[in-house]
N, C-alpha and C positions, 0 to 999 in steps of 0.2 A: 305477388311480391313478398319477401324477406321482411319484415317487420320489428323494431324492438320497440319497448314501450317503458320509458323508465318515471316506476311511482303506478302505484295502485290503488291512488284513491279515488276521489268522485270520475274525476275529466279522465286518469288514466285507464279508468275498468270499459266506463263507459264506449270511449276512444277502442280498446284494445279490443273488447267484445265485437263492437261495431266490423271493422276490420274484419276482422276475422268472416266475421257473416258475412262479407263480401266475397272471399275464398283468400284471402292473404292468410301466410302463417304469419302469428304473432306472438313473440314470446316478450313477456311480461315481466316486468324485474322490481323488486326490491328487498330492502336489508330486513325487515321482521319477520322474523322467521317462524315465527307464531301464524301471524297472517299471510303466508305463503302456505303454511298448510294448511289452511283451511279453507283458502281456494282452491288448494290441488282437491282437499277431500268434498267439492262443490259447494261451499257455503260462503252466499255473498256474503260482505259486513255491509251494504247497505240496500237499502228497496227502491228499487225504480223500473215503474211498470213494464212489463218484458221483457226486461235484461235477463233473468235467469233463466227463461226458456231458451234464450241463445248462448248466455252463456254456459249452459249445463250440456247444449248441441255441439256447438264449437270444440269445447273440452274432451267431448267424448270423440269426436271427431279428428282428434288432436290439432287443431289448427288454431291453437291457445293453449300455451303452455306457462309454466311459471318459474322463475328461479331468484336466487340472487346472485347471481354469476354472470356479472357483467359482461365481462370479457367474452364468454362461451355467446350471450347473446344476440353480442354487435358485431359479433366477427363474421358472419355471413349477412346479416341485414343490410338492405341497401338505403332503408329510410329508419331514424332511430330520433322516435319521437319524446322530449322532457314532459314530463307532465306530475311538476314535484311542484311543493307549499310554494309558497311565497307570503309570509307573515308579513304585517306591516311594523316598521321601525317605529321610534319613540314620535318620527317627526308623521307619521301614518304613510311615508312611504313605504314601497314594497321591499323585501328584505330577501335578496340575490344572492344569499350564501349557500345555500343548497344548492342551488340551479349552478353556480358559477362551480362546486363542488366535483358536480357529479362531471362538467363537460372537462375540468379536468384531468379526472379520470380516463374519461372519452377520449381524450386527447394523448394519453399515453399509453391507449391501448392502440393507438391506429400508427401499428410498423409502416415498412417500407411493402410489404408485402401484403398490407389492407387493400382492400378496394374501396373503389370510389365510395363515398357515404355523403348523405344527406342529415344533418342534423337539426328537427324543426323545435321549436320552442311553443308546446302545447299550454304552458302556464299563462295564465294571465299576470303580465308582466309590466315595467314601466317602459318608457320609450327609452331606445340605445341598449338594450339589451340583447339584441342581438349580435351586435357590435362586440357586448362584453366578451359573449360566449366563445365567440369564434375567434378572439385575443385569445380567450383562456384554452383553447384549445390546440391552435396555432403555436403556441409556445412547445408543446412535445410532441404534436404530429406528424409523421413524416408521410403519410398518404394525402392524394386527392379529398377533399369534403368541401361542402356548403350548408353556410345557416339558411335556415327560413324558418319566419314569423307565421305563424298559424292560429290563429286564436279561437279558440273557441266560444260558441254563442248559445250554452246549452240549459234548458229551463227546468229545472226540477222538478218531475212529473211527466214531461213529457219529451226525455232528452234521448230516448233509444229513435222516437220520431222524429226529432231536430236533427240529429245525425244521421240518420238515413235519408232523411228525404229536407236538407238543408235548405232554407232562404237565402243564402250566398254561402261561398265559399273563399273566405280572406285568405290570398297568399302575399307574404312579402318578403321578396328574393335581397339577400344583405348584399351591400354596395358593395365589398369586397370578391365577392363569388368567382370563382374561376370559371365557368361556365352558366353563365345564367338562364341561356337558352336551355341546357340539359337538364339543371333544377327545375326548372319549371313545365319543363313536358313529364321528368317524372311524376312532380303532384298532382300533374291533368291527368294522368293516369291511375294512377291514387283515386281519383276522387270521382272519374268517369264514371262507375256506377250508383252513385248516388245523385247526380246530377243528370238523370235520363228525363226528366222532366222539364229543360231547359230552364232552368236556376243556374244563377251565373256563378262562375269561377273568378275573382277578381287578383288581378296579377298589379303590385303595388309594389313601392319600396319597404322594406324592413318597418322603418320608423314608424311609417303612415299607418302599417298594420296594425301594429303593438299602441297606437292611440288611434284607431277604431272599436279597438276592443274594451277601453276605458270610458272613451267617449260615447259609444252606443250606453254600457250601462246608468252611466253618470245621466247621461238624457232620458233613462228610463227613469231613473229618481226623481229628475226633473218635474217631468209631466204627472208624478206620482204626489208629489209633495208639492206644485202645482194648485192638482184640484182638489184636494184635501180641503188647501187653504179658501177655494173658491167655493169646498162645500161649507165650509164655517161662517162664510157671508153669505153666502146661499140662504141658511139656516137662521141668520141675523135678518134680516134685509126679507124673508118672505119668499125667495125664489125657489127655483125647483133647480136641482144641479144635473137632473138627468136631460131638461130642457138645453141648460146652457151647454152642456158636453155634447149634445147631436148639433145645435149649430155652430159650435167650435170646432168638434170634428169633420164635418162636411166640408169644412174649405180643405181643398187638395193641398193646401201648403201644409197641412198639418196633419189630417187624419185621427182618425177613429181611437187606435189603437191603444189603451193604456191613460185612457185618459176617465178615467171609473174612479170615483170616490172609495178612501178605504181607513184601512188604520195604521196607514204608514209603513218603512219597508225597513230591513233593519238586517251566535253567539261564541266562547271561552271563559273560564272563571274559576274561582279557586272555592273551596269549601267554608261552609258559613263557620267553622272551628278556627281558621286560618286567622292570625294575629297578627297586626301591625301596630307601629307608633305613634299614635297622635301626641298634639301639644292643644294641650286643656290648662289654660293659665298660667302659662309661659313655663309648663314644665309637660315631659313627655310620660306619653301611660301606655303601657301594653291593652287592647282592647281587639276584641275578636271580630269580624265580620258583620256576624249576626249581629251583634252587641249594640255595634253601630246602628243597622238598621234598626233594631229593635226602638232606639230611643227614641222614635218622633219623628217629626216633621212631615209635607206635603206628600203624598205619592204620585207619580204621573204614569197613567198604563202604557206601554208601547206594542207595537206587537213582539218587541225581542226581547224586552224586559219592563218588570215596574225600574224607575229610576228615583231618585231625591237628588234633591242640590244642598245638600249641608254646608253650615256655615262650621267649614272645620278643614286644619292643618295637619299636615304627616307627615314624618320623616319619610325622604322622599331623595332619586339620588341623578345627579347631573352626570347626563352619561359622556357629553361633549367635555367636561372639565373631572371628571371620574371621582367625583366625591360626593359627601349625604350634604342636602340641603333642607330645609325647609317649605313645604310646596303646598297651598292650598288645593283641595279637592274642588273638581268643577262636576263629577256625578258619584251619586254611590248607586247599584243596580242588584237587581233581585231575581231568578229565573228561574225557573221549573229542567230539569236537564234528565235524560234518561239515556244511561250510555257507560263507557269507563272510564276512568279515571287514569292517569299518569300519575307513578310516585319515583322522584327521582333521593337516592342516597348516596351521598357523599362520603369521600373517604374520612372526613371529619364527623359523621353521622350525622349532618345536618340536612335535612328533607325541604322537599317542596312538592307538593301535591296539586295537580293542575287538570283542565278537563286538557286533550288530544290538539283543542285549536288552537291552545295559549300560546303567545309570541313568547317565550324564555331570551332571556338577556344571558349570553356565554362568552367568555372570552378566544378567540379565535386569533390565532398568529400574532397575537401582542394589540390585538383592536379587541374593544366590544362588538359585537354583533346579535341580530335578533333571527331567532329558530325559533318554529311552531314544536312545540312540546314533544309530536309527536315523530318527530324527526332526530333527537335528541339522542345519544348513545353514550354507553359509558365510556369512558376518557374525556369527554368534554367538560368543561370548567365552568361554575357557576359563583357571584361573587357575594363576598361577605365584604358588609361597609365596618369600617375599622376604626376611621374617625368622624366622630360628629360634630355637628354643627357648634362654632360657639355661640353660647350662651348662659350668662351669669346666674347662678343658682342665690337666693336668698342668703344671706349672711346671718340673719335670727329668726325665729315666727314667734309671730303676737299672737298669742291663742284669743285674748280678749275680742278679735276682728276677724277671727275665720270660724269661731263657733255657729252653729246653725241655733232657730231662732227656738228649738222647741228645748235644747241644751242653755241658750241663754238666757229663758226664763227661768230656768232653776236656779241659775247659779249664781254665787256669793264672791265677794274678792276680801280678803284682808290682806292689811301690813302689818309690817315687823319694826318699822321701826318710827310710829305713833303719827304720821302725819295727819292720819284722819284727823286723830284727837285734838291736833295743834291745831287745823283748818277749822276744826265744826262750826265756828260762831258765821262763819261766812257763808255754810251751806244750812244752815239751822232749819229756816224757813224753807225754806225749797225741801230739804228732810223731813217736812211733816205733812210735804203732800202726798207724798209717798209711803210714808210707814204712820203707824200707831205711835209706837215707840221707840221716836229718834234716840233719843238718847242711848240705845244699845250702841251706835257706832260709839260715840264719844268713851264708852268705857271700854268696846269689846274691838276698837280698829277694824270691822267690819261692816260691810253694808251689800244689800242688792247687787248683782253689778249691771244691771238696767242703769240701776241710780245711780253709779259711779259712774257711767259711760253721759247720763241727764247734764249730773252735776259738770262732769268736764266740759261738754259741750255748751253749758251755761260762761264758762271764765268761774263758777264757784268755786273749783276743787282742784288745787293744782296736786297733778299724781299721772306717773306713766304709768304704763306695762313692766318695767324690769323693777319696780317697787313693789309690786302685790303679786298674789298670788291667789288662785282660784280653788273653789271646792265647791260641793255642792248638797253638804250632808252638816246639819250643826251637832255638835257634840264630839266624838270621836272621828272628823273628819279627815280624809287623807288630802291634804295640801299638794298643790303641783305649783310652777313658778308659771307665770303668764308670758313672759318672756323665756325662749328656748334658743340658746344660740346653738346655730347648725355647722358645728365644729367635728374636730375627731371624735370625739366622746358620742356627742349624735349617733353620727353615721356607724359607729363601731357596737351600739346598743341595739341599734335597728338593726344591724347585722346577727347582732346574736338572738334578736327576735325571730329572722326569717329562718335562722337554724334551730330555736329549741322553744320560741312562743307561742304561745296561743292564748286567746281571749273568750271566753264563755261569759253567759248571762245567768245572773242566779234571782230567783223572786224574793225577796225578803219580808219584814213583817208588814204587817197592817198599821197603814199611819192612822191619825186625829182623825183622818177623810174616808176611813175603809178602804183605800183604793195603798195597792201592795208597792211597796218602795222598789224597785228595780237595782240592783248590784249588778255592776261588771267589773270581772277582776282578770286581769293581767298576770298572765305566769311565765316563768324563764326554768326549764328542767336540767341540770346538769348532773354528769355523772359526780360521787362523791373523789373521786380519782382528780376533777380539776377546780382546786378551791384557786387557784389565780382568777380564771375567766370567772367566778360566783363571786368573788371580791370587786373585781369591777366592774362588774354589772351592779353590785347595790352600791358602789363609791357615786356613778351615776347618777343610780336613782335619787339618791342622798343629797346629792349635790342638784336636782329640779326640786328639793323640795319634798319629797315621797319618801312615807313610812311603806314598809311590806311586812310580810309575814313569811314564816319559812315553815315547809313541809319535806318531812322524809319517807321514803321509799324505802324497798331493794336496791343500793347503791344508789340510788339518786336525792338529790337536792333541790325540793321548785323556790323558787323565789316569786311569791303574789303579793301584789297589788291593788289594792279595791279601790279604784278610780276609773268616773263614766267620761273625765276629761282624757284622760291617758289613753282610755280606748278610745275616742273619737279620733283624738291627736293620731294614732297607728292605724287602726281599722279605715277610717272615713275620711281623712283629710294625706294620709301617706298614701292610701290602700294599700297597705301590705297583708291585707284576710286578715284571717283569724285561726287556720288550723292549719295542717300541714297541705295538704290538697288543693288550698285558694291561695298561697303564698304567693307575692310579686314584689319586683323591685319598688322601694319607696319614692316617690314625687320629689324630687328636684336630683338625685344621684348623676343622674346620666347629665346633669348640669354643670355640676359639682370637679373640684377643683381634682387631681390625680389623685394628692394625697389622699383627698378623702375619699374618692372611690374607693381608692386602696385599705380602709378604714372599714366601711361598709365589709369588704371582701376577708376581710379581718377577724371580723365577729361573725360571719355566716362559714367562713371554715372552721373558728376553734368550736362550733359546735359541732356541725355534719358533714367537717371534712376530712380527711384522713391522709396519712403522708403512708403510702407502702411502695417498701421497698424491694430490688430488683435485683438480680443478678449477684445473689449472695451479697444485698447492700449495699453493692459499686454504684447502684443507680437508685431513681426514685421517680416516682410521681406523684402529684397531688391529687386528691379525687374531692369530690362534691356529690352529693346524692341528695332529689327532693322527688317526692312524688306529684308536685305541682309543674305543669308544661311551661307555665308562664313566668316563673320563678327560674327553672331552667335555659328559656331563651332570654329571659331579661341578664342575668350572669353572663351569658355567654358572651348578649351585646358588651355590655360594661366591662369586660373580661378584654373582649376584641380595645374598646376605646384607648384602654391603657398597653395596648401592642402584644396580648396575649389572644392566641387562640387554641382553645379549647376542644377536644373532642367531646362527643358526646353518645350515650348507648343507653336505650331505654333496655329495663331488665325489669321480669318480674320478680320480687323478691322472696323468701320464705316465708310462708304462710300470708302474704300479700293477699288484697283481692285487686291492686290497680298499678300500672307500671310505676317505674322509680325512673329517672333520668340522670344518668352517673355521669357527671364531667372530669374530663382529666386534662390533666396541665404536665408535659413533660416536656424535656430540652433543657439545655444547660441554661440558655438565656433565659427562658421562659420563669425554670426555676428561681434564678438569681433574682428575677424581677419579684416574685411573691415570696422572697426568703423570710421575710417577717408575717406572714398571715397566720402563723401559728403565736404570736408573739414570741418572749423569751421561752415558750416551753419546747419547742422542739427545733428552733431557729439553729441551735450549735450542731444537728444532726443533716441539716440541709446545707450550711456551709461547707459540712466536710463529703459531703458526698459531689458536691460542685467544687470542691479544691481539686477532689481526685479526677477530673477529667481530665485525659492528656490530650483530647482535641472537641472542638466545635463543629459537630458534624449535623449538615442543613436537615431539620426536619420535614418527613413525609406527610404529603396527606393535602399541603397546602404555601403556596405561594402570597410573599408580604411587597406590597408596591407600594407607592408614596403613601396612599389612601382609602385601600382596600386591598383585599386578601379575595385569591380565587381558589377553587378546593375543587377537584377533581369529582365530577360522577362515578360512584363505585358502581352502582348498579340503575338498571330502569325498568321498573316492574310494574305491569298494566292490571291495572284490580280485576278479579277473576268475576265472571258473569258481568252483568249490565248495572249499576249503580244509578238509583231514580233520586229523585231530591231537589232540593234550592242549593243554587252555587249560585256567587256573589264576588261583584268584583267593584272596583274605582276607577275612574279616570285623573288624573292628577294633573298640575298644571306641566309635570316634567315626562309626564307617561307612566311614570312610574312609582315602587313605592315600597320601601325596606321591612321583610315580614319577617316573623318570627325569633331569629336567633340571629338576625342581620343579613340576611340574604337578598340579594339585590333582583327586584322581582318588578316585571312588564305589566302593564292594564291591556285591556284587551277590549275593542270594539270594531265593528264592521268597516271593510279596509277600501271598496274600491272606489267610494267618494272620497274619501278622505286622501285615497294615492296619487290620484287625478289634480286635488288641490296642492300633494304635496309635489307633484310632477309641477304644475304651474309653477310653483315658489323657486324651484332648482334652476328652472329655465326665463327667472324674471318676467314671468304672466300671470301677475295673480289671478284666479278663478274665483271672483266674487260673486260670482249668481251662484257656485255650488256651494260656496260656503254658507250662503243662505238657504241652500237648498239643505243642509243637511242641519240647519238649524229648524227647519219647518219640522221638520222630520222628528225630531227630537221632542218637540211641542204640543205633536199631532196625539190627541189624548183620544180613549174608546171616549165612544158618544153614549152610547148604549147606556150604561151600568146608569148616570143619571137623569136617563128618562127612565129606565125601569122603578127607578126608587120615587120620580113624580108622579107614575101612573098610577102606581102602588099607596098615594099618598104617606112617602116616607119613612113607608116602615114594607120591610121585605121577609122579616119573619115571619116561618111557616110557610110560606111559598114555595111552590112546586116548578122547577122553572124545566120545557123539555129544551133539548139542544141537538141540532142538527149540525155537525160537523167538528171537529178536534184537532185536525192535520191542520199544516200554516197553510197549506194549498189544497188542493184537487189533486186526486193521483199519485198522492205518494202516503208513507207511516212517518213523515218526518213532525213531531212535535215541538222541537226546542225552542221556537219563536214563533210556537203558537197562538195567537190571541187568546183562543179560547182558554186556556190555561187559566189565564190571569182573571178571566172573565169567572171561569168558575170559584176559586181562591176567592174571589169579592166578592159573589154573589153567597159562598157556603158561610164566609164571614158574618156576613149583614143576616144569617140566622136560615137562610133560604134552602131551598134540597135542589139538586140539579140531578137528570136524567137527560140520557147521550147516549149518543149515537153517532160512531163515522165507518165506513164502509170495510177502514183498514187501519186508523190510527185507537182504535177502545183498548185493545192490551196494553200498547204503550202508556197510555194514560192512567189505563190500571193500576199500571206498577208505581206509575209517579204518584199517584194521588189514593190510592184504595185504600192501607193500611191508615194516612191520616185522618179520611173522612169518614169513613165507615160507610154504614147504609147510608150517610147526607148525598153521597155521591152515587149514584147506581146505569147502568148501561143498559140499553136495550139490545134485543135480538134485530127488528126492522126500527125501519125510523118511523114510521105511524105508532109503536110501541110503546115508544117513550111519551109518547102527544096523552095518552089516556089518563084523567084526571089533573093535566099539571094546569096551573094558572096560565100560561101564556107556552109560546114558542119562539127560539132566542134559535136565528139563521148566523153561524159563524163562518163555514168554511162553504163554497161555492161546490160542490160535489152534482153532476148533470142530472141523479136520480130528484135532487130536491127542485127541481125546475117547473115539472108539470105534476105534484101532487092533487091528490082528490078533495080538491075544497073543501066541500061538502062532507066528506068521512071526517076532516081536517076538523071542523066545522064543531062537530059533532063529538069527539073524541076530547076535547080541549073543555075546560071549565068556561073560562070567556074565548072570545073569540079575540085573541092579542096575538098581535108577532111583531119581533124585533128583529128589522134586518141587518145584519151588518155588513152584505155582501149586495144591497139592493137588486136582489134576486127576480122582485114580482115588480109590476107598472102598476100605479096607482090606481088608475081605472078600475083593474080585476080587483084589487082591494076591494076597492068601493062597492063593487058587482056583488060580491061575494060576501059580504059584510064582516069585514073585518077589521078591529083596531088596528093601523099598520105604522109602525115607528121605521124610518129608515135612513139615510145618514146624505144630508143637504137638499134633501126633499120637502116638503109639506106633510102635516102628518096626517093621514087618514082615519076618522072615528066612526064606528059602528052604530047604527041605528040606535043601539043602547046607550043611554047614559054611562058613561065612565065609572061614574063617583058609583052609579048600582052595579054595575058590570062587579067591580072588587069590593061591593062591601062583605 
């Protein structure tokens, strides 16, 4: 038979190969053209055990071919199978825009002069999908065709043997069919040789199909996450879980099958560099991935990832109401990944970087809709959030009450205008539990401000914040006001900080104590060309209270300040850094009222922004340049909230060693709206270049909607070679979560429990056993890593640990939701060496992990290799070579006699026989003839 195969990834290579080896021609279709040649030139993109011997026979044989020329290769096929993504949407259903795409297409290529055609749905799909299909295709075909549900049931590892020699085969013939009899003897035909071993062919409706196919896996999670939970009481309680699973599985209503204790079933994710917004004290902060994890809290191991549950908010965006809200995180996650990457660029130069399996949120025909990354092409539209959330920004800050505690032991408050002095009789006494000699306040209006904060809290001292003022040096001290209201002047100072400040530490003399006085001074560098913006920057300072100092240059003018409050106030409680490199938006801006956005945007262009002009001066644009990434997408956000969008171009500069990020602002509107961010110095030049428009012509590049802005993908370029590393993602309470310079970006987690739940929800059945099931799942922690640290009596350094296996399963190189990953990563932590070994997963893991760990991490040639001198032996991955090893060499080759099962490989008996320490997971533990505590001293 005629064959077409559209989509070449897992199910469609598999599928098309398959075929093939039966004698069918098949031609194989899809749009990357990158990965069309490198199947024409025989190189799989993935491993699975004897695919490539058929598929390298086939190919040469020509009875598998490849194109992206649809049309060329359904026009002769009489069966033309889908077998394209299906990402899950924000709500975790499955996401039908590719597949509804391509039939389409399908549908406009089938004339009056097609033949008959079969069209089956190879994806794993939600129920009513085939219904969808054969609407969307029906709308422009004018030939004979029939849908049919076809599902695939194929296990990774061992899926060229599922396909060939299948345990059923699901067919489901769609309620509409014009001939269902004909449909359905063609796929008997189809599938007769694979079915010579009387395995049944099942002839079903559509629906029934497309939820066997959810329903089978969902009940494999089931009984997965099950007896997990029955080996954690197992383990509690004393029992054996391998006891309780032969008498559970022996009743015929249930069976055998899948019901094995394990570490849970369970990737996509974005780079630990990749920046989002959180809200840290009801104001938002740019903050990277890593960043995140890095801070703290519980780890829990899965087998697909470490995860945490932080107690933390992010801007985050409702895709039913199309605007940013606010959304608590309900995971953050961690994973080893070794593969390439997806970088997607906009005609606005705004990026998003993702691994192949990320669900992307794109606007499609005037809807959101969710694409797996890897399906994603240029002209598709990705969105920028425009406006945020309300929320009211501070009207002043009281430094007295955000200082940290090692800053408010030093520091001092006076006033100005004698209150101390007029109070002192009523704090007298309480003043001399505290100092030597009270009396300094009464002459010098000064005190502690421990004491000042004692006395107030007593009713002694009456005195606010906007009366005094802080320092922290007696004598020549530099005075700051305690009270700062967060006005234009503010935001327009901090502005010109992110453009031309920076903060350094200098050591000073030696006090009374020996110990060296610490100076931090604040500087603002302008050229001698702009004494406006050097005037109001010190009218400011002046006005908080601050003396500085001025330094000259080569045309420049710095303006310093020696205050450790000032920098606390910028550096630690704004974070806006300290040099050009760590620069970020300040703590409450993206709060903050227009104006004063517009204020902030004021003083960060009359430093580093420039007005150049176009077209012999007819036109203009604004530019912005910082060498800081985070300083860059925080503008562009704040930039967007006020109904500006910006492009953006990293460039390396002259004599640079690290990118620069140029923002540009053009359009008449655009212009009009920032006419003032130069102030009065270059405002009469922008006026007249926006008078001279004689029309309003829509700017390129990007589209403005009530409450977001979508921008066009220019290009989509896949990182060259294999990319090893940690990629990190969140879950959110809305799915999603606004990164970098505003782009509206998807979470990403394992879809076909959750699709199954969200099919229940569409059709008013809630599915509360899997929701529970996929909360066990989530739960299900390695066992391992804390008996190894008990056996060990709590200390794992220096430890030799060998390891049998790396792959998530038997039979394949796929690592990405390995156990063992995680397993090693904890164990190389806690100070331990790890030596491995898996039959076909060591190079992968090389790459991931080689450069980090050095020799801590090392592989063997055989798996008895690795066993010689290490403390114990740690069973990960189930591979049939480790099944009947030589005890005895085992025995022998190992320091103690220890093993950690994690796949309960061996029966306790042979343990016991054979003397060995045996940990294994809802079982009883087995100990060797030897004492423990000697076994590891």
């Amino acid at each position: 038979m005629k064959l077409a195969v559209i989509g070449t990834g897992y199910v469609g290579l598999v599928a098309g190969v398959c075929f093939a080896e039966a004698g069918n021609d098949v031609t194989c279709v899809d749009v990357n053209l990158e990965k069309l040649e490198r199947l024409r030139a025989g190189e799989l993109p993935i491993y699975e055990p004897g695919l490539e011997h058929l598929f390298k026979r086939n190919a040469r044989e020509e009875r598998l071919l490849f194109t992206h020329d649809l049309a060329g290769a359904i026009k002769d096929a009489e069966i033309i199978f889908l077998a394209l993504p299906t990402p899950p949407g924000a709500d975790g259903a499955a996401d039908l825009k590719y597949v509804l795409g391509a039939s389409t297409d399908i549908g406009k290529l089938l004339t009056s002069s097609s033949t008959y055609k079969i069209i089956v749905t190879k994806s794993t799909v939600p129920v009513g999908t085939a219904d969808k299909v054969r609407a969307a295709i029906a709308q422009h075909a004018q030939s004979e065709f029939d849908v049919v549900s076809n599902p695939e049931f194929l296990r990774e590892g061992v899926a060229v043997d599922d396909f060939l020699k299948p345990e059923r085969v699901v067919i489901g013939i769609n309620e509409g069919s014009t001939d269902p009899t004909r449909a359905e003897r063609l796929m008997r035909d189809l599938y007769h040789p694979f079915l010579m071993s009387g395995n049944p062919l099942l002839v079903m409706d559509a629906r029934s199909a497309e939820l066997t196919k959810y329903a089978a896996n969902s009940m494999l999670a089931l009984r997965i996450s099950f007896m997990n939970d029955i080996a954690t009481l197992c383990e509690r309680c004393g029992a054996n879980v391998d006891k309780v699973r032969l008498g559970v599985g022996l009743d015929s209503r249930i069976g055998k099958r899948f019901l094995f204790a394990g570490t849970g079933y369970g990737g996509s994710c974005f780079s630990g560099n990749e920046r989002l917004w959180t809200r840290e004290n009801g104001a938002l902060r740019s903050r990277t991935l890593r960043e995140l994890w890095e801070t703290g809290g519980e780890v829990t191991h899965d087998k697909a990832c470490d995860w945490k549950t932080p107690q933390l908010d992010i801007l985050a965006f409702d895709c039913e109401k199309g605007e940013a809200i606010i959304a608590p995180v309900q995971a953050l996650t961690k994973r080893r990944y070794a593969g390439a990457m997806v970088n997607f660029k906009t005609a606005m130069g705004r990026t998003l970087r993702v691994t192949p399996d990320h669900p992307v949120i794109v606007r499609e025909d005037g809807e959101l809709a969710m694409r797996l990354a890897a399906t994603i092409k240029a002209g598709d539209e990705l969105l920028l959030c425009t406006a945020l959330p309300t929320e009211n920004a501070p009207e002043t800050l009281d430094l007295t009450s955000i200082l940290p505690e090692e800053l408010n032991s030093i520091s001092h408050i006076r006033c100005q205008d004698g209150h101390f002095s007029a109070q002192y009789a009523s704090y007298k006494t309480s003043a001399k539990e505290f100092l030597k000699y009270p009396e300094e306040i009464k002459f010098g209006n000064r005190m502690p401000l421990h004491l000042w904060k004692t006395l107030r809290e007593r009713g002694e001292l009456v005195s606010t914040s906007p009366q005094v003022q802080l320092y922290s040096a007696k004598g020549a001290a530099t005075y700051l006001n305690a009270h700062i209201p967060l006005d234009t002047d503010f935001f327009r100072l901090i502005g010109y900080f992110l453009a031309e400040g920076f903060i350094h530490c200098e050591t000073g003399r030696p006090n009374s104590r020996g110990s060296h006085a610490l100076r931090e001074r604040i500087g603002w560098s302008f050229g001698e060309h702009e004494p406006i913006y050097i005037a109001d920057l010190r009218r400011i300072l002046q006005a908080w209270g601050l003396k500085w100092m001025e330094s000259r240059g080569p045309g420049a003018v710095t303006t310093v300040v020696s205050s450790r409050h000032l920098a606390f106030l910028i550096r630690d409680y704004l974070n806006c850094g300290t040099r050009s490199e760590n620069k970020a938006l300040p703590r409450h801006v993206l709060e903050a009222a227009p104006e004063l956005k517009l204020e902030l945007l004021r003083g960060a262009f009359s430093g580093d922004g420039s007005l150049t002009l176009l077209q012999n001066g007819r036109n203009a644009m604004l530019e912005y340049a910082t060498v800081s990434r985070s300083l860059a997408d925080g503008l562009c956000l704040l930039l967007q909230s006020v109904g500006i969008v910006a492009s953006v171009k990293a460039r390396r500069m002259n004599k640079s060693t690290q990118d620069a990020f140029i923002l540009r602002v053009n359009g008449k509107n655009q212009l009009a709206a920032l006419r003032d961010v130069f102030g009065p110095v270059r405002r009469a030049k922008i006026d007249e270049i926006i008078d001279g428009y004689q029309r309003t012509i829509k700017q390129r590049g990007f589209d403005l909607h009530e409450r977001f802005a979508s921008v066009k993908i220019q290009s989509v370029i896949w990182d060259e070679g294999e990319v090893s590393g940690e990629v990190f993602s969140l879950e959110s309470a809305t799915g999603t979560a606004i990164i970098g310079s505003g782009i509206v970006a998807h979470n990403c987690f394992p879809k076909d429990v959750q699709a199954l739940v969200a099919t229940g929800r569409e059709f008013g059945a809630p599915q509360s056993l899997l929701e529970a099931t996929e909360s066990i799942n989530q739960r299900q922690k390695k066992t391992l890593l804390p008996r190894m640290e008990a056996h060990f009596d709590g200390d794992l350094t220096g430890r030799t640990f060998a390891m049998w296996g790396l792959a998530f399963k038997p039979n394949t190189d796929d690592i990405r939701e390995a156990p063992a990953l995680v397993l090693i990563e904890e164990l190389l932590e806690r100070g331990a060496q790890v030596v491995a070994y898996d039959p076909e997963a060591m190079d992968a893991v090389e790459r991931t992990y080689g450069s980090k760990f050095g020799d801590r991490l090392r592989f063997g040639k055989r798996h008895y290799d690795v066993c010689e001198g290490a403390d114990a032996l740690v069973i990960v991955t189930e591979w049939p070579k480790f099944r009947e090893p030589d005890f005895a060499f085992l025995h022998e080759m190992l320091n103690y006699p220890v093993i950690f099962d994690g796949r309960n490989v061996y029966d306790l008996e042979t343990m016991h026989d054979k003397g060995f320490t045996y940990y294994s997971i809802g079982r009883p533990t087995i100990h060797s003839t030897a004492n423990v505590k000697e076994e590891v001293a």
